[in-house]
N, C-alpha and C positions, 0 to 999 in steps of 0.2 A: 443380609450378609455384612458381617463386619471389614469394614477396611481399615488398615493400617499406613502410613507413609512419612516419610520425612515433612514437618511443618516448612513451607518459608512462606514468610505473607511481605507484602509491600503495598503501602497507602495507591501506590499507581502503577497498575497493572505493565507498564510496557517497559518499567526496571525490574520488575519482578520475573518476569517471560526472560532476561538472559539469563537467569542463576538458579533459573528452573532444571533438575533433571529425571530423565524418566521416572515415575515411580513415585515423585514426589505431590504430597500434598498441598498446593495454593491456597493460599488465605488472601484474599482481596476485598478489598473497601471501593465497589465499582458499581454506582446507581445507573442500571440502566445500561447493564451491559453490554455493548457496543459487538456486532461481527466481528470485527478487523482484532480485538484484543481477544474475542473468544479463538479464535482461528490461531490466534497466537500459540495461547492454552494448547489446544489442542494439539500443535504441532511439538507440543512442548513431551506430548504423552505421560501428564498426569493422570493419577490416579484420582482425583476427585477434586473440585473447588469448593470451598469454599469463602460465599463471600457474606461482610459483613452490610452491605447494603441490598436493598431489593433486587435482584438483576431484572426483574420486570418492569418495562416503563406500564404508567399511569394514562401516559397523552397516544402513545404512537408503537405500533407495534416492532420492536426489536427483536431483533433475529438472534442475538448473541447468544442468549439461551438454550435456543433453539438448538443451535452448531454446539455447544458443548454435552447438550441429552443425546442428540443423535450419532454421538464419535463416542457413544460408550460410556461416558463419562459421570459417575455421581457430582450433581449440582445441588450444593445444600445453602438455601439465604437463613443467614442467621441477624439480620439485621439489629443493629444496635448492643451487640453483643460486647467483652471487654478480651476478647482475644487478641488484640493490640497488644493491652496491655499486660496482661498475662505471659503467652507465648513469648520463647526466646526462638530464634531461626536453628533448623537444626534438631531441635524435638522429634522425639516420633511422637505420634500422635493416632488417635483412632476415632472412626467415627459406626459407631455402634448403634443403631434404629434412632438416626436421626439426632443421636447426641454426640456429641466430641468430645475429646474424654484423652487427658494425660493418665499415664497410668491407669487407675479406678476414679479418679474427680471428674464429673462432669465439668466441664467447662463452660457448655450451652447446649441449648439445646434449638436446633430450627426445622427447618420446611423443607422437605425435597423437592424438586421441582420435577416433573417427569412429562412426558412428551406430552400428555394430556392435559396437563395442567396448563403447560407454554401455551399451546395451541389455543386451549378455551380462552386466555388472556390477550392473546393475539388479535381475538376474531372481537373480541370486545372491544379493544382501541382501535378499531378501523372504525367504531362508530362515530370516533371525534376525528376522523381526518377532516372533514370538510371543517370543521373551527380550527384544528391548530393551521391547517391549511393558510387559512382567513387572516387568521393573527401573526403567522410568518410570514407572509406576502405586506403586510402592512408594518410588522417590523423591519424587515431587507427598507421598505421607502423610508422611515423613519431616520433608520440607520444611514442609507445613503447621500442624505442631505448633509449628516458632519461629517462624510467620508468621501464626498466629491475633490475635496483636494488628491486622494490619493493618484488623480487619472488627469488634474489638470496643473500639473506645477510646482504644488504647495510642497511636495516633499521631494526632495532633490536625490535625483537615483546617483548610487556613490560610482566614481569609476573604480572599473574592475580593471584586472589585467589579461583574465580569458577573455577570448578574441570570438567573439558572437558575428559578426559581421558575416554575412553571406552564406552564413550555415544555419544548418538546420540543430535546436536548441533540443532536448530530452529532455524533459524535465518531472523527476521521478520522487511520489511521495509513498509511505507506508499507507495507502490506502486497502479497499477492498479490490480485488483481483488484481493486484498488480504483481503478482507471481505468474500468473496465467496469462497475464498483458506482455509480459515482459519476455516469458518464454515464445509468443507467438507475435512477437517483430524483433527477434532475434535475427533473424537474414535481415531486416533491416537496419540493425543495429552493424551487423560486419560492413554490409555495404556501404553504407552513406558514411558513416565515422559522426554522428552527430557531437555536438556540446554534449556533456553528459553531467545534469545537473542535479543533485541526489538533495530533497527539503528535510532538514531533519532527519529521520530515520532512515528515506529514502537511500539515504548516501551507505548503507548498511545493505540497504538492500541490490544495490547498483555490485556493492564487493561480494555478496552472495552467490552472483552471477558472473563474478570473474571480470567484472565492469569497475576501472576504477574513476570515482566520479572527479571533474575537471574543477567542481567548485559547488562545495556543501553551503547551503544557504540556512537557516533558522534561527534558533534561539538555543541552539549547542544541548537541549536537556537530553535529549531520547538519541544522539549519537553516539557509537562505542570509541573507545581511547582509538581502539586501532583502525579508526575509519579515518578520525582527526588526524591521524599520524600519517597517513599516506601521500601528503605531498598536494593536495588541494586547496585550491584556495579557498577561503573562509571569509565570509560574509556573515553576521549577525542582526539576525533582527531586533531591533527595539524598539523601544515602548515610541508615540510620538514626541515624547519630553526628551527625547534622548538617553534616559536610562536604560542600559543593554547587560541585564543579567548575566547572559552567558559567556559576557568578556570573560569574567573572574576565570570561570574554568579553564578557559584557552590561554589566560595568563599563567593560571599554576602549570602549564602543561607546556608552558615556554613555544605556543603559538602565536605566532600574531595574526591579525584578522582584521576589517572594516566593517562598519556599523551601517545601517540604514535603517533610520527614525521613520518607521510609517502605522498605520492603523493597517487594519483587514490581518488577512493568513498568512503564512509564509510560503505558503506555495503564491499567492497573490504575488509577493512583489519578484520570487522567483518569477515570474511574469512576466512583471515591470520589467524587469535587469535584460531579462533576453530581448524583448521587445524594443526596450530603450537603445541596447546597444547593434540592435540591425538585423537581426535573427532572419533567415529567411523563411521558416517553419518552424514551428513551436510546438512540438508530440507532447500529449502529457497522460500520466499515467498513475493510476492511482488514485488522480485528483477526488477532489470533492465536488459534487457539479448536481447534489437535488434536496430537498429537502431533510429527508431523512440521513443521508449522511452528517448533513447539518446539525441536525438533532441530536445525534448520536455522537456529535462533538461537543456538546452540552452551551450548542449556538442558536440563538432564536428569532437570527436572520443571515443572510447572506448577502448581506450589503455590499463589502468589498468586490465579493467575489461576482459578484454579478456587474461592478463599474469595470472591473479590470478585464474580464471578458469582454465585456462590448468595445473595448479599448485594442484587445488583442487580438480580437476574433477573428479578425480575415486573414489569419495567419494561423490560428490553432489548431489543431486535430484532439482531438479528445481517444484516446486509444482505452479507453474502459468499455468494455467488451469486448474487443476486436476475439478477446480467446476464445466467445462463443461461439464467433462465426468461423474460427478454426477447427472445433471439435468435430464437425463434420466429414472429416477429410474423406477425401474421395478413393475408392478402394479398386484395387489391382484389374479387377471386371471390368469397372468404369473407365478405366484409362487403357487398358488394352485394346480399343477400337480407335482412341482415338489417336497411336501411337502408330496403329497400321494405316490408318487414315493418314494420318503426314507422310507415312512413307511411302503413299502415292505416287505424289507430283516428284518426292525426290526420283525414286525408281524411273519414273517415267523418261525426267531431265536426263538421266544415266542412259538410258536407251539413245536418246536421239543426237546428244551431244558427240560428235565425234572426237574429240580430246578425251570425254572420261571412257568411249569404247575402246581407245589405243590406251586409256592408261590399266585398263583390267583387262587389256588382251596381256599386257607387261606384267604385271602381275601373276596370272598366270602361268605365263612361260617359267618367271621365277619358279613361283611355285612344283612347275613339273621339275623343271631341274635341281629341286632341291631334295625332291621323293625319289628322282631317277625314273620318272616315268618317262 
């Protein structure tokens, strides 16, 4: 079956996902396609991807894929093709038994990936978990030996002016289930009033939810104008040399912001900052916290994140999953016994207390006088 859709392609799939609209066709340059950007896609309700690198990893079995075959979606890898350079954004474009095609030109032609394909690929790279395993545990120690300054001193956490001190810190990245994290510690979100600290994209996803974040932390690339514009403070991560890219943007945009020069993730020294400055609890949601996330960030250890954890730890909660143990919720059956059941001892208390029998004999009497009985 032929498809047809509007072209937009972008080198990096998470500026391409906001200028995505129903219907339209994705062109991506994304090896190894990650959940959290396919989920994107998806949410985006495209009519088909394509992308110009393999979406199948080689080392570790990747789910991305997987979530774009099963939402419906034509998945075509066209690897190493020149639709970069071809395509203008805005095109319609078609994809016709696996070729793409302006007009009557082929353009390229590649691979469909279909559930069975993913799947056989999948079951194949579980055979190297125990080596990439091996080689990731040995790189995180590698790594952590030049990145021990991050937890003892060497890089100086900048002062902020949100007030961490005796609250509880939120600190919320564009990860995997942090839609479903986020919806199901909602009542604790009204309740406590945590920090609410949004790492890059996070801070996007914090205003989604009618959450506006206290103080956006990153490298400014994957935030919208109108998250920058709301009145948060801004923090920037840079390089350890102190060169901080994503000043520039925040200066065209007539923001001001402070730098913090460190190694590791941004969600890491989002860490540091609440940590440093007295945080009583640190929720975190979305984060990255196993290998394959790791991986699928195109990281081939977890050095930081694993010093600044053991640094943070007797204060963090990790809220990734918590939505699974939500889904279960308990149904109108179940709690109907146990609702007669508390109303036990109250009924009971009402019997014996003579204050609440004079106050429902009052009652009463109202009551008749107000029917005329």
């Amino acid at each position: 079956m032929a498809i047809k859709g509007i072209a937009r392609l972008d080198k990096k799939t998470k500026h391409l996902v906001k200028r995505l609209q129903p219907g339209d066709i994705a062109i991506i340059d994304h090896s190894d396609l990650d959940e959290v950007a396919a989920n994107a896609l998806v949410e985006a309700h495209v009519k088909a991807v394509i992308n110009n690198s393999p979406s199948m990893s080689d080392v570790y079995p990747n789910c991305g894929p997987l979530t774009i075959v099963e939402a419906g979606i034509k998945l075509l890898d066209c690897p190493g093709s020149d639709l970069f350079a071809i395509l203008t954004e805005g095109q319609e474009i078609e994809i016709k038994n696996n070729k793409v095609m302006l007009s009557d030109i082929v353009l390229a032609v590649g691979e469909e990936l279909t559930v069975d394909k993913i799947k056989q690929k999948m079951d194949a790279t579980k055979d190297n978990i125990e080596e990439v395993l091996s080689s990731f545990v040995q790189n995180t120690m590698d790594y952590a030996q030049n990145e021990i300054g991050l937890i003892c001193g060497e890089y100086k956490v900048p002062d902020v002016t949100t007030v961490f001190m005796e609250r509880h810190a939120l600190i919320v990245v564009r990860g995997k289930n942090y839609k479903e994290d986020l919806r199901a510690i909602k009542s604790y979100i009204d309740e406590i009033k945590p920090v609410l600290v949004g790492v890059d994209g996070g801070a996007d996803a914090l205003m989604e939810f009618g959450l506006r974040p206290d103080i956006i932390i990153g490298d400014m690339d994957s935030v919208s104008d109108k998250t920058l514009l709301c009145g948060a403070e801004l923090v920037v991560h840079a390089y350890p040399d102190g060169r901080a890219p994503g000043m520039a943007r925040l200066q065209e945009m007539g923001l001001s912001a402070i730098t913090y020069a460190a190694p590791g993730t941004s969600e890491d020294i989002a860490m540091l900052i609440a940590y440093d400055k007295g945080a009583e609890l640190i929720v975190a949601v979305g984060t990255h916290s196993n290998m394959i996330d790791f991986l699928e960030k195109g990281r081939k250890g977890m050095a930081s994140t694993f010093l600044v954890r053991a640094k943070v730890g007797s204060i963090l909660i990790d809220a990734k999953g918590v939505s699974k143990l939500y889904k279960s919720r308990l149904k109108a059956k179940h709690l109907a016994p146990l609702f007669f059941a508390a109303l036990l001892p109250v009924a009971a208390v009402a019997v014996i207390s003579p204050a609440t029998r004079e106050l429902l004999r009052l009652w009463l009497i109202q009551f008749r006088l107000l029917v005329g009985i």
